[in-house]
N, C-alpha and C positions, 0 to 999 in steps of 0.2 A: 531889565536884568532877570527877572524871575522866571518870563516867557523864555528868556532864553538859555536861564537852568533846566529848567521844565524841558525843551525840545533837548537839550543834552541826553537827560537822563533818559530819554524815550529811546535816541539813537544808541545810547548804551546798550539798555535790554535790547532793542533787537539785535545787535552785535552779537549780546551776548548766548539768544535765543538762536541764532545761525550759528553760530561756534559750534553750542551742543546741538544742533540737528547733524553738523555735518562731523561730529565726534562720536554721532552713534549715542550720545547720554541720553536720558529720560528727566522732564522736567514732573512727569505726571506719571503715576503706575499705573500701569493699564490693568482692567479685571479680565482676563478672557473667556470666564464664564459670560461676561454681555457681547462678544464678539459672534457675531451670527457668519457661519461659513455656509450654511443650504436655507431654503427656506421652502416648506413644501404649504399652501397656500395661508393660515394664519399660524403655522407650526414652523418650531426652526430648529435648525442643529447649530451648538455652540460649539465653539472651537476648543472649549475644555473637553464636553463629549467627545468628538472626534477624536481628540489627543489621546486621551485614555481606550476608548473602545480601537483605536489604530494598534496603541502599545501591545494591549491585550492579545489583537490577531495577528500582529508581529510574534509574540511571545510564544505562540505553538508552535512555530516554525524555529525557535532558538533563536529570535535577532531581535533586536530591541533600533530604535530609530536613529538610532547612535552606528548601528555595527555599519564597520569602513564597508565591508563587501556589496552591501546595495545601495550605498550615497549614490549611486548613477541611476538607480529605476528607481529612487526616492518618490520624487515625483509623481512619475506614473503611476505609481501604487497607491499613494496619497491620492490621487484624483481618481483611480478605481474605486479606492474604498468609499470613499465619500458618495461616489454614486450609488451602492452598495448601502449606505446607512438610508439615502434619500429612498431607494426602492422600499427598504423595510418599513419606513416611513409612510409612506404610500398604503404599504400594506398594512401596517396596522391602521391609519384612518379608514379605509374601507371597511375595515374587519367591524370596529366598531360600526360604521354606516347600517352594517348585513346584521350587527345584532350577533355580534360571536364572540362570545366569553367563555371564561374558564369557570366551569363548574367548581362547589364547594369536595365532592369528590376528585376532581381533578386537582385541584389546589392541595389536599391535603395527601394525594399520590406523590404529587413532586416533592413533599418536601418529605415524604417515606422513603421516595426513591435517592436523594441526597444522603440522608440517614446512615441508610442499606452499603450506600456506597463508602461513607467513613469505614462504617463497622465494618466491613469486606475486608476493606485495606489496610485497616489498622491489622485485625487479627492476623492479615498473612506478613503484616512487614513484624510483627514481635515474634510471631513462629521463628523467622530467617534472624532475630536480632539476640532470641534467647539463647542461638546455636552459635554464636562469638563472644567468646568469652571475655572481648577487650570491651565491651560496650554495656554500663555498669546499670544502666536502669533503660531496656529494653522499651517498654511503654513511654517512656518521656523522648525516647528517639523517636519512636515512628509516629506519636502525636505531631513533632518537631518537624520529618518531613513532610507528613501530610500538610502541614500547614503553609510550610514555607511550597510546597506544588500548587497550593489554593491561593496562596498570593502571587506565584510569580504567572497564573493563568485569568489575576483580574477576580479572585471570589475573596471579598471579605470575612468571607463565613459560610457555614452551610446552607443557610438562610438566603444567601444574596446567589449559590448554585440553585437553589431551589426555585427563585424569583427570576431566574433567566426561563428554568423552563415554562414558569409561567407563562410569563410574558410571550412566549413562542407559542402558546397552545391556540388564540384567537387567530392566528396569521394560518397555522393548519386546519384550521374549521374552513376558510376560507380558501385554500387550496380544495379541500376536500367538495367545496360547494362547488368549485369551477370543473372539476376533473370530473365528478361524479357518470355524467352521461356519454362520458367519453370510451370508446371501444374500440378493436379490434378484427375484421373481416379474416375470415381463413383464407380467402384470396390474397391480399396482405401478406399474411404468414407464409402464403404458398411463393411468392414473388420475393420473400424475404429471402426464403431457403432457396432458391434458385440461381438466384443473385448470388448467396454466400458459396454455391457448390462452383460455379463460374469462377469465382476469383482464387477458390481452392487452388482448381484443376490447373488454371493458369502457374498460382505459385508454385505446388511441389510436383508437377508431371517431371520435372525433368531434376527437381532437386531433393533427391529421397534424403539426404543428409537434415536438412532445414526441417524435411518434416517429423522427423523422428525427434529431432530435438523440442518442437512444439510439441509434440505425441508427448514426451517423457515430460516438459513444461507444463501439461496438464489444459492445454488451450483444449476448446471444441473445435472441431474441424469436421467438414462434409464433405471433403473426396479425399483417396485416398489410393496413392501409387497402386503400382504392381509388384511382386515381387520381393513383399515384407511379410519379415513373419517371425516369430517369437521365440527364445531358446532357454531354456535353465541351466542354471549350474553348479556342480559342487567345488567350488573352494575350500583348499587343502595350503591355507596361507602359510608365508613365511612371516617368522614372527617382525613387529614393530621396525625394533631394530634393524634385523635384516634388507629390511624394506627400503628403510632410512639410511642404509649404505650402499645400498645398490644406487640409490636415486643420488646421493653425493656424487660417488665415483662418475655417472653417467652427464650430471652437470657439470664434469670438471672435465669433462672429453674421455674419460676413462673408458671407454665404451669395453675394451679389451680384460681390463681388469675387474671390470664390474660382470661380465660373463661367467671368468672364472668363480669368482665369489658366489655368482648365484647359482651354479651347477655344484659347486661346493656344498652350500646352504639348503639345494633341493634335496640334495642327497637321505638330509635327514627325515623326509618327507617320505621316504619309498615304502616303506612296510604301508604307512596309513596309506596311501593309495591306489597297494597291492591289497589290502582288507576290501577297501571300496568296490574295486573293478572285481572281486569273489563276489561280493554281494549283486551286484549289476547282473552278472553272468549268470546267478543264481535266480534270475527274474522277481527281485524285489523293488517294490516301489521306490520309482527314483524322487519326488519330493520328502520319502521319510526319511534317505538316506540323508536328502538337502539339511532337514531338519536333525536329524544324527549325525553328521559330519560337517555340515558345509559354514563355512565361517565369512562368508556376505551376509548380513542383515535386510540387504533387500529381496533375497530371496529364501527368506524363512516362512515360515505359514503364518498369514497374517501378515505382509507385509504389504500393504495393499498400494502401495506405488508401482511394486514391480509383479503385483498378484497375477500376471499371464507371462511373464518371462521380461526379458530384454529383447525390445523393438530392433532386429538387425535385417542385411540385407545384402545379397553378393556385390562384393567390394567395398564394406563398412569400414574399411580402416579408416583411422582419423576421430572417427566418434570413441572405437576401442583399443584396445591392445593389437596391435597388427598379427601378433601371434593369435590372440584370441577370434579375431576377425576371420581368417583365413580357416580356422578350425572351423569354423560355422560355416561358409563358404562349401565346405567338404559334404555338410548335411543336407543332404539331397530331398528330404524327403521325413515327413513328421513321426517320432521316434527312434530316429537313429541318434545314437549317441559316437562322442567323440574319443578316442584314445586321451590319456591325460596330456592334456596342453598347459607346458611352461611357459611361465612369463616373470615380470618383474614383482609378481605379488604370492608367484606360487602356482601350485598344480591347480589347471581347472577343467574337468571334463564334464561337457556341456555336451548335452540333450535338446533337439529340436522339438520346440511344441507346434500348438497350430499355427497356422498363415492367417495374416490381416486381410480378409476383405477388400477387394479393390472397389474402386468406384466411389459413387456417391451413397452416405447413409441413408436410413430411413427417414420420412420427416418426421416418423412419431417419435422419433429419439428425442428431437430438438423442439419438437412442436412446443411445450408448455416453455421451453426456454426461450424461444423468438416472440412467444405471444407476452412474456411480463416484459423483454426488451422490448420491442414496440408497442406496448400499453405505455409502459413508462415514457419513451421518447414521443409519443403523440400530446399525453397528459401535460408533458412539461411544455412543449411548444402549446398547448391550450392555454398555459398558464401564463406561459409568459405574451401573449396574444392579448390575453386579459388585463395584466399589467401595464404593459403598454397603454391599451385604451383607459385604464386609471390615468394612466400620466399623463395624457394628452387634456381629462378631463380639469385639470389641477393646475395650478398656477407655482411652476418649479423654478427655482432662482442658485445656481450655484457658482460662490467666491471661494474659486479654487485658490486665489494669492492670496489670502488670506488663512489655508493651509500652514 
């Protein structure tokens, strides 16, 4: 009778021990700090590490592992990153191996450099917090946000920003031992630039539009059409308003009504740029008048976006005003200037300056520029050459379902 209370009770618990398996309950709480997800040969990464240093590189990007919109590269990202914690791993066992630490100077730099960085930001957020008069104690705000930005980026303290760059400084000693003898040939350089005037020529020979907009987007570029060349102008604006009803009328199909309005509205424009075209006539310099009359900001002195004019070229409509485009069109030849040219912003009588160079530039333009990109791009492919053969040396184990 007792043997066969005994096998009862036994077939109970396991009943009972399937039930909550397959109800999802927990008879045992699990610690996941002893739950190992990598293991790089007697070192491991714990699944509480991951969780938190995941959060944290989620967290500059504004998403936390919760947000709906990346549940679908969840996943892949998690098993990125993880290779990513094992690589650092990697690297700092070697780091130690090479004998690369952080000096007692360098230690007490980072945590000046954390310091520097409060007091920076503190002082500019209570400058901005003293100037609102709804916000009653200025300094206990901007301690408030500084802190709440230092927790939601993973820093406990200033202490624990300081102790990341630490920690980073032994993995850069050993970057810097791998990279060291690595160099670049002017042969290199000279096949870099040749290479790069090739795929120019290709792009903008036939698309002058694409490349004036890269021009004005500030890229480098090594060929360069034919047929461009540069113009200033004084702007004689209509006011705000004005501007703001023409541009209604004209998105409501008004095309007709918005004409008259703006022949109306120039109207009051005519003295000032019957003074102008005196002065022009008179052979006064036309950037002073730019700078005495002209109401574009990009072509004031000192403007240094548009400090040689506006990039144009016969048939620029599309990038400008079709009125203004056409006016340019007319400028044969470098110092002629235009009669005043209406538009939807107002009178503008432009002035051709010099012509763009065609061709391919110099290499000494670009030369130090190609030589730090391919130092860099050589250095890193050493590096990572390197890495590799750590890893291969190393005995690497990673439980991505355990993720």
């Amino acid at each position: 009778m007792k043997k066969r209370t005994m096998k009862k009770l036994m077939r109970v618990a396991a009943l009972l021990l399937a039930v909550c398996l397959l109800a999802g309950c927990s008879l045992i709480e699990i610690d996941e700090s002893m739950i190992v997800v990598a293991k790089v040969g007697d070192r491991t990464i714990t699944k509480t590490e991951f969780d938190e240093s995941f959060k944290n590189y989620l967290a500059l990007y504004g998403y936390t592992p919760e947000s709906s919109d990346i549940q679908e590269q969840l996943p892949e990202m998690k098993t990125g990153y993880l290779e990513a914690m094992v690589d650092n791993l990697v690297i700092d066992i070697k780091a130690e191996e090479m004998g690369f630490v952080a000096t007692q100077e360098e230690i007490d730099a980072a945590y000046q450099e954390a310091q520097d960085w409060y007091d920076e930001q503190f002082a500019s957020l209570v400058e901005i917090y003293e100037a609102d008069e709804t916000i009653e104690d200025p300094e206990q705000h901007a301690t408030e946000i500084i802190e709440n930005h230092m927790t939601t980026y993973g820093y406990a303290s200033l202490d624990a920003m300081a102790e990341e760059t630490i920690a980073a400084i032994p993995g850069d000693k050993l970057y810097e031992d791998v990279v060291k003898d690595v160099t670049v040939t002017e042969e290199e350089i000279q096949a870099e630039f040749d290479a790069n005037v090739a795929s120019d020529e290709e792009t903008y020979a036939e698309d002058l539009a694409t490349f004036v907009q890269d021009y004005n987007g500030g890229m480098t570029l090594y060929w360069r059409p034919e047929g461009l060349f540069f113009v200033k102008h004084i702007l004689v604006a209509l006011t705000e308003e004005q501007q703001d009803e023409i541009s209604t009328l004209r998105a409501e199909g008004s095309d007709e009504e918005a004409d008259s309005y703006r022949e109306e509205a120039l109207a009051s424009l005519d003295a000032k740029v019957a003074e102008i075209q005196e002065k022009i006539n008179a052979g006064e310099d036309f950037q002073t008048l730019i700078d005495e009359y002209g109401e574009d900001p990009g072509m004031q002195e000192g403007a240094t976006a548009y400090e040689d004019g506006y990039l144009v070229y016969v048939g620029s409509e599309g990038l400008y005003m079709d009125e203004f485009a056409r006016a340019c069109d007319n400028l044969t030849k470098e110092g002629d200037i235009s009669e005043p040219v209406a538009t939807d912003y107002g009178y503008h009588i432009i002035r051709r300056c010099a012509d763009l160079p065609s061709g391919a530039i110099e290499l000494s333009e670009v030369h130090d520029l190609l030589n730090a990109k391919l130092l860099s791009s050589k250095q890193s492919e050493a590096y990572d050459e390197a890495l590799q053969s750590w890893k291969e040396e190393m005995t690497i184990e990673l439980f991505e379902s355990r993720l």
